[in-house]
Structure formats: structure tokens, C-alpha cells
C-alpha positions as CSV (number, residue, x, y, z in Angstrom):
1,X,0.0,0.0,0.0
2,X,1.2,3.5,-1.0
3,X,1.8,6.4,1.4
4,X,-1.3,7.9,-0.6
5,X,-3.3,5.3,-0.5
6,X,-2.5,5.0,3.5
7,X,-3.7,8.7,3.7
8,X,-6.7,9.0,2.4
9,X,-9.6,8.5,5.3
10,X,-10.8,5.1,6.3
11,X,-14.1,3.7,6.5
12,X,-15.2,1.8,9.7
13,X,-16.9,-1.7,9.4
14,X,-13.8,-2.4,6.8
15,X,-12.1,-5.1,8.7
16,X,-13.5,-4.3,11.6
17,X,-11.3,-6.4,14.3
18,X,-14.5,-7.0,16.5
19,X,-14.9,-6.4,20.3
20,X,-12.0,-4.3,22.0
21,X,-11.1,-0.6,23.0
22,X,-10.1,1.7,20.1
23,X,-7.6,4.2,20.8
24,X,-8.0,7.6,18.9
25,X,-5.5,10.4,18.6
26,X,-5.3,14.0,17.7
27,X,-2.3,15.0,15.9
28,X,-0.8,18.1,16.7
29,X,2.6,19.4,15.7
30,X,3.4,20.6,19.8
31,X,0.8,17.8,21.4
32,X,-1.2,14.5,21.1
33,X,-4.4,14.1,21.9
34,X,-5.5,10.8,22.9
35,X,-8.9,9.0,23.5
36,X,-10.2,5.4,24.5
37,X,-13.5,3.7,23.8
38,X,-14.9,1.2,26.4
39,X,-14.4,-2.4,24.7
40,X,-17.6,-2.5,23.3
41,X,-17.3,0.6,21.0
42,X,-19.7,2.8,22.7
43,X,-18.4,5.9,24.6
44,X,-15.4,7.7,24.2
45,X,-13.4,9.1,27.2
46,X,-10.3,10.9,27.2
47,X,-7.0,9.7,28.2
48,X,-4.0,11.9,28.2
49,X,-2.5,14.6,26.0
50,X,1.5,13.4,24.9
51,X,4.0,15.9,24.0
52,X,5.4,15.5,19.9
53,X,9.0,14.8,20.3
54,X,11.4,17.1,19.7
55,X,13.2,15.9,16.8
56,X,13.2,13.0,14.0
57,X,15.8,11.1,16.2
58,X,13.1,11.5,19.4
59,X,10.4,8.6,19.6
60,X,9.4,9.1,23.1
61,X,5.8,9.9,21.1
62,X,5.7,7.2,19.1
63,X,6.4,5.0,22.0
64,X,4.5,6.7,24.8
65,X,1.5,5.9,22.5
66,X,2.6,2.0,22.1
67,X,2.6,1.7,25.6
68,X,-1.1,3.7,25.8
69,X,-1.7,1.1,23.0
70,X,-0.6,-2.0,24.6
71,X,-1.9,-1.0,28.2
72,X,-5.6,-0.6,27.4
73,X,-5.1,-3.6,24.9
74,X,-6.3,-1.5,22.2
75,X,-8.1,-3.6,18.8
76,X,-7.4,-0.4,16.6
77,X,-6.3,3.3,16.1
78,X,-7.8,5.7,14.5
79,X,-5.8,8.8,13.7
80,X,-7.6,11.8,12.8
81,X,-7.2,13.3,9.6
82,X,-7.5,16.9,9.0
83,X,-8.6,18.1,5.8
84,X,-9.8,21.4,4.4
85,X,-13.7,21.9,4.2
86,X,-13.4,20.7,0.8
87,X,-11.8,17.7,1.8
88,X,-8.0,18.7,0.0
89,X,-4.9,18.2,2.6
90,X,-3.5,21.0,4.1
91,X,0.2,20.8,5.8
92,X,-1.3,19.4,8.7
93,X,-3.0,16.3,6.7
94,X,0.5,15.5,5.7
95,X,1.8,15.2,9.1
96,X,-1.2,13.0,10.8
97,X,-0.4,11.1,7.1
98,X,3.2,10.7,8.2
99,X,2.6,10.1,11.7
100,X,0.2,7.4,11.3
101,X,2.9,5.8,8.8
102,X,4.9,6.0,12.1
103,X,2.0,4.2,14.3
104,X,1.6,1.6,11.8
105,X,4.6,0.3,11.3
106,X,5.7,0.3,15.1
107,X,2.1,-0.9,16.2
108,X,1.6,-3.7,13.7
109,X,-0.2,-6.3,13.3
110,X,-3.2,-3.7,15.4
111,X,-4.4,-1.4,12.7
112,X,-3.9,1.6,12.3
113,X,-6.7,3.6,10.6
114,X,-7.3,7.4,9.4
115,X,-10.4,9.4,9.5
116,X,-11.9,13.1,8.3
117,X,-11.7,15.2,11.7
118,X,-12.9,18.3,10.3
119,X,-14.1,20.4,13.3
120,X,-12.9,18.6,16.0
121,X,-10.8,20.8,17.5
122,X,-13.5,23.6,16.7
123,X,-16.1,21.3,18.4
124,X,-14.7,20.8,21.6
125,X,-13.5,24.0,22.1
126,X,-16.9,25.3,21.7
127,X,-18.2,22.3,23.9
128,X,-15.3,23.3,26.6
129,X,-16.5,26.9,26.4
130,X,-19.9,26.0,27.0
131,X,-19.1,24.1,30.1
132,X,-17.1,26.8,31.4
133,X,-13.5,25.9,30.8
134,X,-11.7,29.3,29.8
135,X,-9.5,29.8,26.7
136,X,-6.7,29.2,28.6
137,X,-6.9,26.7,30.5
138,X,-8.0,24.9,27.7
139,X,-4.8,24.4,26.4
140,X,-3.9,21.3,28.5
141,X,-7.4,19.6,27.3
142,X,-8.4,20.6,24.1
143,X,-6.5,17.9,22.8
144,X,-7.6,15.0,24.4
145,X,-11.4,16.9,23.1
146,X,-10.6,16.8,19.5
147,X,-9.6,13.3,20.3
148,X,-12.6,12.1,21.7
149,X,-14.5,13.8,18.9
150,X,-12.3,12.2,16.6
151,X,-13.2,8.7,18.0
152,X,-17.1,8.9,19.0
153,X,-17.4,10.1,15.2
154,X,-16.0,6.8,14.5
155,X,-17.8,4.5,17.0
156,X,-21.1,6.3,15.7
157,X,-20.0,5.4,11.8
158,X,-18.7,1.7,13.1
159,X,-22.2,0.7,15.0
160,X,-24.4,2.1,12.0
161,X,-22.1,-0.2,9.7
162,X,-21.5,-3.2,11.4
163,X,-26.0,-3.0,11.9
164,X,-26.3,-1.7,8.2
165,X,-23.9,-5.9,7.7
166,X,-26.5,-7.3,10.0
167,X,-29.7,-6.3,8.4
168,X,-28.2,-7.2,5.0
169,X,-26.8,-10.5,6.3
170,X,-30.2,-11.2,7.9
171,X,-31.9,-10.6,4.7
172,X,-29.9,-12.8,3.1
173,X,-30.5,-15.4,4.7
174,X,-34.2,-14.5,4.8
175,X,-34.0,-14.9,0.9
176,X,-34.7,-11.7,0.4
């Protein structure tokens, strides 16, 4: 598989590894924003925001989020994608792109998956505003937001997938 082809956003229910948290990360160029789903693939909580390393040299991301990965004994990973509201790739679409290229080979054989997170950040700013968090102490939480916007948007699309394979299966074997 290309780099491109590993870019472009992925749909859930494809391959879907079953039962099992999902881990779901907001790439940032200074922090990480990272989420967790319970196992069945209903709620999304927020874990913990990791700092991007330093340099090229520097994994401590990378690996901080292999150990998040391994500890919560995560199925999949969903890396948010951030394209432009007509769905091109901005600068920062080429470093989630490059990043999850990093995830996926050190996390292998657990997928590693890309999704559309227009508004995310927007969205849970707004929803941190609303519930009183100021500006600036948002800082320190807005990405762990984004992420769990990032991944509920994905649970949502998973569930109405995996039922839309049910109801076809069932008909199926209805003869229908």
C-alpha cells in the first residue's frame, strides 16, 4: 500500500477487528491528543495529551502511545485526519499522514486507521467553552477533546455499519 493510499480517510466496518477498546489520537505538531472507547465501541473518554518529540531522532511519542496502546489492549487506532472543508490536505493532513505511517509500522499487526476530523478541534472548544472551561486553561485539554470527537465520530459510523452488515446479512439469509 502507498503512502497515498494510506492517507486517504478510512471507512469503519472495513475489517473491523471485532470487540476491543479503540484508541483515537489527535495529531498536533506541539501535542497529542488521545482517547479510549470502552471495549464494546460505545463511549469515548479521554486519556491523556502526549507531547510531539522534539526531533526525528526523538520517539518518546511514538512510543509513549505503544505503551497507551498495549496498556488498554487496544483492537485499533484511529488517527484523525485533518482536511480542508473541501476535503483537500492541508500541511497538517501531511503530518497526521506521516505520523500514522509512524504508528503503523511500530504498532503492527493492530491497525492503524485514518479518519476526516474536520471540526474537531472547533467542536470541543466550543463544547469546553460551553461548560465553562476558559481559553486558557483549555490548552492542557483541548486535545484530548478533538480526540474524543475524533473517535465517538467513529464508533457512531462503526455501530451504523457493522448493523447496516447485519440487516443485510439477515436478509440474506431470509431470501430476500
Amino acid at each position: 500500500m502507498s503512502r497515498e493510499d494510506q492517507a486517504a480517510a478510512d471507512q469503519p466496518g472495513v475489517d473491523d477487528p471485532g470487540r476491543g477498546r479503540r484508541i483515537a489520537v489527535d495529531v498536533g505538531s506541539v501535542r497529542i491528543g488521545v482517547a479510549s472507547s470502552d471495549p464494546d465501541g460505545i463511549l469515548a473518554t479521554p486519556v491523556e495529551t502526549v507531547p510531539r518529540a522534539k526531533s526525528k531522532a526523538d520517539r518518546s511519542d511514538i512510543e509513549r502511545l505503544a505503551a497507551i496502546v498495549e496498556e488498554y489492549e487496544a483492537v485499533e487506532v484511529i488517527v484523525g485526519l485533518p482536511q480542508t472543508l473541501r476535503g483537500e490536505r492541508g500541511s497538517a493532513a501531511g503530518l497526521a499522514s506521516t505520523f500514522a505511517a509512524q504508528l503503523r509500522d511500530r504498532l503492527a499487526p493492530v491497525p492503524v486507521r485514518m479518519t476526516d476530523e474536520r471540526f474537531t478541534t472547533v467542536t470541543a472548544s466550543r463544547a469546553l467553552r460551553e461548560s465553562g472551561v476558559k481559553a486558557k486553561g483549555q490548552r492542557s485539554v483541548i486535545d484530548q477533546a478533538a480526540a474524543v470527537a475524533i473517535l465517538q465520530g467513529w464508533l457512531d459510523q462503526r455501530s451504523r455499519a457493522l448493523r447496516a452488515a447485519q440487516d443485510l446479512h439477515s436478509q440474506t439469509e431470509d431470501g430476500q
